[in-house]
Each structure stands twice: as C-alpha cells, then as structure tokens.
C-alpha positions in Angstrom: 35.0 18.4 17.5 33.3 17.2 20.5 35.7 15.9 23.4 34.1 12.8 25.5 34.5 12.5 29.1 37.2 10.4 30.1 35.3 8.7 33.2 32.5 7.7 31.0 31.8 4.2 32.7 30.6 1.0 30.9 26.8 1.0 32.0 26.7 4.9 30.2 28.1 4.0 27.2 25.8 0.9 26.8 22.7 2.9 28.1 24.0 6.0 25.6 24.6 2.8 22.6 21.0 1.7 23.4 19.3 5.4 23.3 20.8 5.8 19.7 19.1 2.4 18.6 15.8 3.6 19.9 16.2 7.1 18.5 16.6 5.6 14.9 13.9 3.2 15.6 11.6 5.8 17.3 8.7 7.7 15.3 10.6 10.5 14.8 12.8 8.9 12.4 9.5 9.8 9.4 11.0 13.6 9.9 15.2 12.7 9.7 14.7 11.9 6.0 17.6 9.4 4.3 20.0 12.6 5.1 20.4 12.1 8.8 23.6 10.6 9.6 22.9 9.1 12.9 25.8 6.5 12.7 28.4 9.4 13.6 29.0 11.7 16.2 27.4 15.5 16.2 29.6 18.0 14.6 30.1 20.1 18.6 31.5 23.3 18.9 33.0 23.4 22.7 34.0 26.2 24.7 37.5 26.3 25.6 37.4 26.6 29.3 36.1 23.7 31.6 34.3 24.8 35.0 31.5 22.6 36.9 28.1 24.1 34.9 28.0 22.5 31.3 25.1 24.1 28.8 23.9 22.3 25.2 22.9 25.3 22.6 20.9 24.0 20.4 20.9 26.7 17.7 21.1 26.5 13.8 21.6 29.8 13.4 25.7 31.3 12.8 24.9 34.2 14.4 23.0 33.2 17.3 25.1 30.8 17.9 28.0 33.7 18.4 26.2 35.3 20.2 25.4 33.1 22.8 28.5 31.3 23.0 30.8 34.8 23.8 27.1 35.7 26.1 27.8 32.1 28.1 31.5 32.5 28.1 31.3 36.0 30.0 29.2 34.2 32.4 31.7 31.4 33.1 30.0 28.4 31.7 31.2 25.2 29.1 28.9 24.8 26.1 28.5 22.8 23.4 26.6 24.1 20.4 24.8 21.8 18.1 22.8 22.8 14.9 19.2 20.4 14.9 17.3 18.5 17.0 18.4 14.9 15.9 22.2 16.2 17.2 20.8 17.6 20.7 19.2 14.2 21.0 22.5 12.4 20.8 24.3 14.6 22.5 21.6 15.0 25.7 21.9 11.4 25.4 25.6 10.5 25.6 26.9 14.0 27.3 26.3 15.3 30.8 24.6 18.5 30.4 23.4 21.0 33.7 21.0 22.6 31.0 20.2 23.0 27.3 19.1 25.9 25.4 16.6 25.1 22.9 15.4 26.8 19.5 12.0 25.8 18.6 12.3 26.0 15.0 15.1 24.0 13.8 15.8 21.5 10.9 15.7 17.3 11.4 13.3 17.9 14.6 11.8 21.1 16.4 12.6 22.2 19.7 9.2 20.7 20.7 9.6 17.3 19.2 13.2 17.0 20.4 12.4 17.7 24.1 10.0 14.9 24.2 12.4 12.5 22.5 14.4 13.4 25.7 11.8 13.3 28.5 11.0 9.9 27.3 14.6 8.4 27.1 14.8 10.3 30.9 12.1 8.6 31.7 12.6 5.1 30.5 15.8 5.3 31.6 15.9 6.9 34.7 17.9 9.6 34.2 17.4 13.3 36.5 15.6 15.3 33.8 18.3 17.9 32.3 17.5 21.2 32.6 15.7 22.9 28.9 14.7 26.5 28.7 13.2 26.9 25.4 14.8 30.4 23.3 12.0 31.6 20.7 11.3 35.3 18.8 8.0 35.2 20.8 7.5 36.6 24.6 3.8 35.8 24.5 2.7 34.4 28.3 0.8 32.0 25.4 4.1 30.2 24.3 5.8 30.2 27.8 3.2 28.3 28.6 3.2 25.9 26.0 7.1 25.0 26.1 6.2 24.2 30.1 3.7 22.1 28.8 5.6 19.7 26.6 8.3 19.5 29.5 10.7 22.5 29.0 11.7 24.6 32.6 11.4 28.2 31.2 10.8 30.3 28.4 13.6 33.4 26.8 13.0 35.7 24.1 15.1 36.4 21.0 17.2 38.4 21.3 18.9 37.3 24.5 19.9 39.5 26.6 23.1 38.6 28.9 21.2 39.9 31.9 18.1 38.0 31.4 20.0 34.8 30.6 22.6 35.1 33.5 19.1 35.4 35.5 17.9 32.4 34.1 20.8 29.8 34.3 21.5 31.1 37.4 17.9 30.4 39.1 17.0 26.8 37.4 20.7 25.4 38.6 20.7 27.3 42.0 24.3 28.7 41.5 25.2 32.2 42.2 25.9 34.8 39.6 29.5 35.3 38.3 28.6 38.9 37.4 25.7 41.2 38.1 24.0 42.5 34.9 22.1 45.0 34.6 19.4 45.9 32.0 21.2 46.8 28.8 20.0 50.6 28.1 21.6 53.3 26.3 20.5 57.0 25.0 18.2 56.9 21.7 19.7 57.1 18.8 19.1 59.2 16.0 18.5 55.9 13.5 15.2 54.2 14.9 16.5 51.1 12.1 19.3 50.0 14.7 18.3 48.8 18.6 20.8 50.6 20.4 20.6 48.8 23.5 21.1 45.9 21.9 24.6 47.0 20.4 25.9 48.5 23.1 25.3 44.8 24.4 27.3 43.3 21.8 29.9 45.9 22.8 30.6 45.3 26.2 31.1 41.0 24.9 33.8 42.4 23.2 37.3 43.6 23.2 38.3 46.8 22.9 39.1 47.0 19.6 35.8 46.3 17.8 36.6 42.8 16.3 33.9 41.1 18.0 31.0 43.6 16.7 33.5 43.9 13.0 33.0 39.7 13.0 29.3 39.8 13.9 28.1 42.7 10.8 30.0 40.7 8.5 28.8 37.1 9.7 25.3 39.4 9.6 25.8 40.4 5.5 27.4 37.1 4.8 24.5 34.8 5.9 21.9 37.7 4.9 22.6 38.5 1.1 22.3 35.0 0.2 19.2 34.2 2.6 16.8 37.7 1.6 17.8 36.9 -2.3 16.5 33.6 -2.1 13.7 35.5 0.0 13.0 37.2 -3.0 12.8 34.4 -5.5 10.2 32.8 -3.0 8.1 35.9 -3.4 8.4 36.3 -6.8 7.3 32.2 -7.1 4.1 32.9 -4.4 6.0 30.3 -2.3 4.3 31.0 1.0 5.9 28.2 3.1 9.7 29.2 1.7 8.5 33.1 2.4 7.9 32.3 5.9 11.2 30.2 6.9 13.0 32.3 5.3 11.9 35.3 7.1 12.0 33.5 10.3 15.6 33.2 9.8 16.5 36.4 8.7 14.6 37.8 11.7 16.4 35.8 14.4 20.0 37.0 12.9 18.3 40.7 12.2 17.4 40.9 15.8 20.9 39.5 17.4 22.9 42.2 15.7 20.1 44.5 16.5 18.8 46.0 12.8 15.2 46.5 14.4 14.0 47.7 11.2 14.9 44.0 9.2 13.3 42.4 12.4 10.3 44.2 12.5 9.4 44.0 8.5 10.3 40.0 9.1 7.7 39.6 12.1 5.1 41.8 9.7 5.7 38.4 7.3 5.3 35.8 10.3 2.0 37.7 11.4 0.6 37.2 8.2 -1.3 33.7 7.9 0.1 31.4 5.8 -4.0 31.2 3.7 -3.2 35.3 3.2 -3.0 35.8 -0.5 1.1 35.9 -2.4 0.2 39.6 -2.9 0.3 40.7 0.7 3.5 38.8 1.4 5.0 40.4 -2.0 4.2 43.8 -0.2 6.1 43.1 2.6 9.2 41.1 1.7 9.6 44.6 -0.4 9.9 46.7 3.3 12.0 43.4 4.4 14.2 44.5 1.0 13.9 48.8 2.1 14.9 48.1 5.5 17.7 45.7 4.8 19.1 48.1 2.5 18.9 51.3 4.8 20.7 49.4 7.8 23.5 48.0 6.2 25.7 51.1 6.2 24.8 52.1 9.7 26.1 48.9 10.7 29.0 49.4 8.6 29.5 52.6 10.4 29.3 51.0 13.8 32.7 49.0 13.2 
C-alpha cells in the first residue's frame, strides 16, 4: 500500500478532497464505467528506499512494471506504480511526484486522456506542472510529437533501456546521473528469436544468481499462456478489436524480456488495419503462436 506524507498540510488535502469531486464529476467519468472505485485509495506499489526524486509508473502491465521498478531502483529513485489512468489521476493529484511515466494504452483512461485530466487540475489549481514522459512501443518522430502536443515532456520507446531512461530523468529534473550507462550491446547470438542486448540488460539488474531474469521468464509464461490462448479464441471468433489488444499486450511483455521473435509477429498484427479482413489476422496470430512456441525454451535455457 501506498504510504502518505506526513507533512501533508490542510489546504493539500482539501485542494486533493476537491480534485477527486471534480474527477468523478468530470467527462471522463463516461469511460470509468460503474467499476471504478474512486471512493478508495489506489492500490501503490512503493519502492522501499526514500531519496529527494519521486517518479509515478503508470503501467498495467506485470512485467513492465518489474522492469522498471528494479531499472528505477538501480538509478536511485522512489516510485510508485499504479495500473490505469483513473489511479495516476488520484495519485498526481494527492502525491508529490518530480515525474511520471506514462503508458498510452491503458484500461479506465489512456495515457492521453489522463495527462489532460492533470494539465487541467494544474492549471485550475495552480499547481507547477509535474513532469510526464509518455513510454509507448512506437519510436516514430510522428508520436513524440503528438504526446508533446497534448502536454507530455518527452517521448521513450518500449523496451526501455536503463541508459536511455537514466538520460531522460536525469535531463527533464536537472539532476546528475547516479551511474553512467552505456548502450546495452552484446555479441550476436546464434538465436535471431531472443534480443541479446536486451538480456544481457536484464542481467546486469540482477544479482548474481539469476533470480531476477529466473522471476522475469516465469512472470513472462505466466501472464503469456493465458493472454496468446485467449488470443487465439479471438482469432478463431474474427474478433478484430480483442485481436489487437491482445497483441498489444503480449508485445509489450514480449519485448521487456526480449523474445524479438513474439514482438515482431505482435507488431505484424498492430500494422494490420483494423478494416483488414479476419483472414489476414488468422495468418498472423499463427506466426504469433510459431514464434511463442520456439522461444520459450531458449528462455528457459537462459535461467
């Protein structure tokens, strides 16, 4: 759980009181649904360790969310990690973040909708804006420009990469680097289905022993076997929209513990358009299937 600050005066916790009446009240309330529990805290996962530099993740994803948290941890920050966009409103609201890391595809709101929610409540209440780099599958110069258009600071790729990430944080809050990165490279490998440079980063987040990595593969299987079955049904139904979430979600965790063959079959699904016929995404959740299958004991071997 979420710990509060102790020094949390009276004019923040009315002005925090009175953002969570206008969130429920606000527009966005059409896309919470009668699920949204906005009457309770978020459910926070918090670092242990307590230096000046807070960071929000804002990350539905178990893996990711690993990831990053052991990534930001090796860098020396405190984070909280939420799981939607109706939770990083509360919590931008009533916490005191330096920065927040933003998915843009996320359930209750989207990254997009979220940061505008908080611009607004910045603005009306005249809050510094916090810091919100926006973390998305795509490095097109197209959709960094776009997340600085709707009021987001910067723009990383999935995967994340420690080194461009320490580069990052380190730049938008003007604080100097606890560690020097550099680019995460190591020699091909003989299985084109893995991204060796991207292991070899989960590696050196780790201890010695492997249990890191060990924890990651199975959080990887876990999450995967249950998400590319109900992948299947979708195909097997012609449900296009289900099709393309689903791969969007398996490509994000496919990509963080670096099985580049599962990643690249799930971007072949998010390039199709969603007016292509059922047939052609059929085709392809069959190479998401192949590729899934032919990587799972080369992870296995890595641990």
């Amino acid at each position: 759980m979420r710990h509060t600050d102790d020094d949390l005066d009276e004019e923040q916790t009315r002005s925090a009181e009175e953002s969570e009446r206008r969130y429920r009240d606000l527009e966005v309330t059409e896309h919470l649904g009668d699920s949204a529990e906005l009457e309770t805290r978020p459910q926070i996962e918090t670092s242990p360790a307590a230096p000046a530099r807070r960071v929000l993740v804002v990350e539905d994803n178990p893996l990711s969310q690993q990831v990053l948290a052991r990534q930001l941890a090796t860098l020396g920050f405190v984070y909280d990690i939420v799981a939607d966009g109706g939770e990083a409103f509360i919590s931008v609201t009533r916490g005191r973040y330096d920065l927040v890391l933003m998915d843009l595809q996320m359930p209750v709101l989207d990254g997009p909708s979220v940061t505008r929610l908080i611009r607004q409540w910045e603005k009306e209440h005249g809050t510094p804006p916090v810091k919100i780099v926006a973390v998305t599958v795509s490095a097109s110069a197209a959709d960094r420009l776009r997340c600085l258009a709707i009021g987001m600071d910067d723009h990383l790729p999935k995967p994340l990469r420690i080194g461009d990430l320490s580069s990052v944080l380190n730049r938008l809050l003007d604080s100097s680097p606890s560690a020097v990165f550099a680019p995460e490279r190591s020699e091909p490998g003989s299985h084109p289905e893995l991204d060796h440079s991207m292991i070899e980063g989960l590696r050196a987040l780790g201890d010695d022993d492997g249990t890191f990595l060990r924890g990651l593969v199975r959080q990887f299987r876990a999450d995967s076997d249950a998400r590319l079955a109900r992948l299947e049904r979708a195909a097997e139904d012609g449900d296009i929209f289900a099709i393309r979430a689903l791969a969007h979600a398996l490509c994000g965790s496919s990509a963080n513990i670096g099985a580049a063959g599962v990643t690249a079959a799930c971007r072949a699904i998010e390039a199709l358009s969603p007016d292509d016929d059922a047939s052609h995404y059929q085709n392809v959740v069959l190479r998401v299937r192949s590729a899934y299958d032919d990587v799972l004991p080369l992870l296995d071997g890595l641990t």
